[in-house]
DOKOLZA-736661 format. One record per residue (C-alpha): x, y, z; residue number from 1. Coordinates in pm, whole numbers, plus 50000, padded with zeros to 5 digits. Layout:
REM DOKOLZA-736661
pt X=X, Y=Y, Z=Z, k=NUM
...
REM end
This chain:
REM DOKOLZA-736661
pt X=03050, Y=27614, Z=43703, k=1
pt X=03121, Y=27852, Z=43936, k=2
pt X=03289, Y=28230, Z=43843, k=3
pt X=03370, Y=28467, Z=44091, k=4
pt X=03284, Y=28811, Z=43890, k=5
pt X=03245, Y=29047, Z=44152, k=6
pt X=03635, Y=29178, Z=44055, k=7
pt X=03495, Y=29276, Z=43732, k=8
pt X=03142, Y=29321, Z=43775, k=9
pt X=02966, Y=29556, Z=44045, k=10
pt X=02585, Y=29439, Z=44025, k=11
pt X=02691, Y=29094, Z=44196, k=12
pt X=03006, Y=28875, Z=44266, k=13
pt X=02928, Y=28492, Z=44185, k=14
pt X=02770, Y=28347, Z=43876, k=15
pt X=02674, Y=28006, Z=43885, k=16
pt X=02615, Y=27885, Z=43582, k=17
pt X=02461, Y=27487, Z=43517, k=18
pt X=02293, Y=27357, Z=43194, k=19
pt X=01988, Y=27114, Z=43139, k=20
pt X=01910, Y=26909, Z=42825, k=21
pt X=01515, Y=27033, Z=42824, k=22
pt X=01298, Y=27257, Z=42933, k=23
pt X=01126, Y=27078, Z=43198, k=24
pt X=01499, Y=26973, Z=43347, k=25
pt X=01579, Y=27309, Z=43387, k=26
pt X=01273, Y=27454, Z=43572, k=27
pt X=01317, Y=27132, Z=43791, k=28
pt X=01663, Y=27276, Z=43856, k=29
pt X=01572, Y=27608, Z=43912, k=30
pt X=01286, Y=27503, Z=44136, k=31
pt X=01545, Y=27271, Z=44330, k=32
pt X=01812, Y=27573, Z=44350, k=33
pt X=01540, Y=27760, Z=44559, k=34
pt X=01428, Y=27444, Z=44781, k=35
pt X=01781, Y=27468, Z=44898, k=36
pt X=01869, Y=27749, Z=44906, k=37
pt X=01533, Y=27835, Z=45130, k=38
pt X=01592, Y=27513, Z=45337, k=39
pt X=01927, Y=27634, Z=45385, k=40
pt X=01947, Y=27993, Z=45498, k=41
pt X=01586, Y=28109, Z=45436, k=42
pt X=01694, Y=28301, Z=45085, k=43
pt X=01452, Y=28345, Z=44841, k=44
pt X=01513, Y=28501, Z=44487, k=45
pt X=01476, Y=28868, Z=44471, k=46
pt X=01379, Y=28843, Z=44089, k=47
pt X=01329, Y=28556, Z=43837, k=48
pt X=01383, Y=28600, Z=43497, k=49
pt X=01325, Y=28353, Z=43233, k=50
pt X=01107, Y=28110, Z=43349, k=51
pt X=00846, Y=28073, Z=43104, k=52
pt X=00988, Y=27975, Z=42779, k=53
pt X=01318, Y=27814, Z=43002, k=54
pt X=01609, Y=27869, Z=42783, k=55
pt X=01740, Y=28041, Z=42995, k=56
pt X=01646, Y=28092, Z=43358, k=57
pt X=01818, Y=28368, Z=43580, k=58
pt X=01770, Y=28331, Z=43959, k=59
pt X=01919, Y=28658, Z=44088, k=60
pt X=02010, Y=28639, Z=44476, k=61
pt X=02181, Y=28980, Z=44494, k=62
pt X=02510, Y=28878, Z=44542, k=63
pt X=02512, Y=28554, Z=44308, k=64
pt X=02305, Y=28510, Z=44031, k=65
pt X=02206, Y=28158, Z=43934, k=66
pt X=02207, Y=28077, Z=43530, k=67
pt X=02015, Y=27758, Z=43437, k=68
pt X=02064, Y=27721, Z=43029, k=69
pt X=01912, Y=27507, Z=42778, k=70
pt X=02253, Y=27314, Z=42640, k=71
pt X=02239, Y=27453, Z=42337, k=72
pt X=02190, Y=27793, Z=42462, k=73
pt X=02467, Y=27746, Z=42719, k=74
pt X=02699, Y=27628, Z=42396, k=75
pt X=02577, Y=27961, Z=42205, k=76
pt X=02633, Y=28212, Z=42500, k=77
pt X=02955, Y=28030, Z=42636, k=78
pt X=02979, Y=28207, Z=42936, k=79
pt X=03248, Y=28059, Z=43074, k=80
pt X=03446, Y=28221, Z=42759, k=81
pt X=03330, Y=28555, Z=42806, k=82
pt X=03390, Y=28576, Z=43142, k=83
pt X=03775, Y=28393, Z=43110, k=84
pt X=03935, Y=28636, Z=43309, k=85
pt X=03778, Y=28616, Z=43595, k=86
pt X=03784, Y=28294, Z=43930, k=87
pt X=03676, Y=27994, Z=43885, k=88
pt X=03556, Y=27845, Z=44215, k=89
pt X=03659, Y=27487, Z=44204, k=90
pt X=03370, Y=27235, Z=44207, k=91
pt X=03384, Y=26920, Z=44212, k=92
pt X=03182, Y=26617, Z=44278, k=93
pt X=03169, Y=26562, Z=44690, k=94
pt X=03353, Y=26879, Z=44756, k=95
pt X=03059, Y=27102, Z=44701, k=96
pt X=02940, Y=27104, Z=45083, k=97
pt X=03303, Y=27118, Z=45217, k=98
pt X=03386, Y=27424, Z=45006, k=99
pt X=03094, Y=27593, Z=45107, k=100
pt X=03145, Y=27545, Z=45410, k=101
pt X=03527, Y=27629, Z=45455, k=102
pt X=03534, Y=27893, Z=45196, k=103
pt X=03644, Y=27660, Z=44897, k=104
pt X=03922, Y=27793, Z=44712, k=105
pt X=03922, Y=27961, Z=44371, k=106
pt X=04155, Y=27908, Z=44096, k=107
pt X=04289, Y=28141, Z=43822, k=108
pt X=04143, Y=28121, Z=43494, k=109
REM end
């Protein structure tokens, strides 16, 4: 999921927000997130947070900061429900590369 908090939040404007069912998954994913992402444009994290125990792992790229959750963490914190208010960018399978690349278009919560 994708939530465009930057209306309502100063310190950055995109959360991205993705579970895993394990430990292991989710440093894999976080791992992956900054393959790409370095592959892609050269970005690296400016911090990392949560890495060790990885419940919940915070990649923080300035302007979007990537969440990676343990499921039942991501269930407890519900994100997406505390941040309701706010864009949702839409996602979905196969449109992930066009969007990003023609500005994909957000949706009201």
């Amino acid at each position: 999921m994708v939530l465009e908090v930057g209306t309502v939040l100063a310190i950055v404007d995109w959360f991205v927000i993705t579970s895993a069912a394990n430990p292991r998954q989710a440093r894999t994913i976080a791992e992956e997130v900054e393959e790409q992402l370095r592959r892609h444009d050269g970005s690296a994290p400016l911090r990392v947070e949560g890495a060790g125990d990885a419940r919940w792992i915070l990649l923080d790229y300035g302007d979007v900061a990537v969440h990676v959750l343990l499921d039942e963490a991501r269930s407890f914190y519900d994100l997406e429900r505390l941040w309701a208010d706010v864009g949702r960018l839409d996602w979905s399978d196969g449109l992930a590369d066009e969007g990003a690349a023609s500005g994909a278009a957000l949706r009201a919560p």
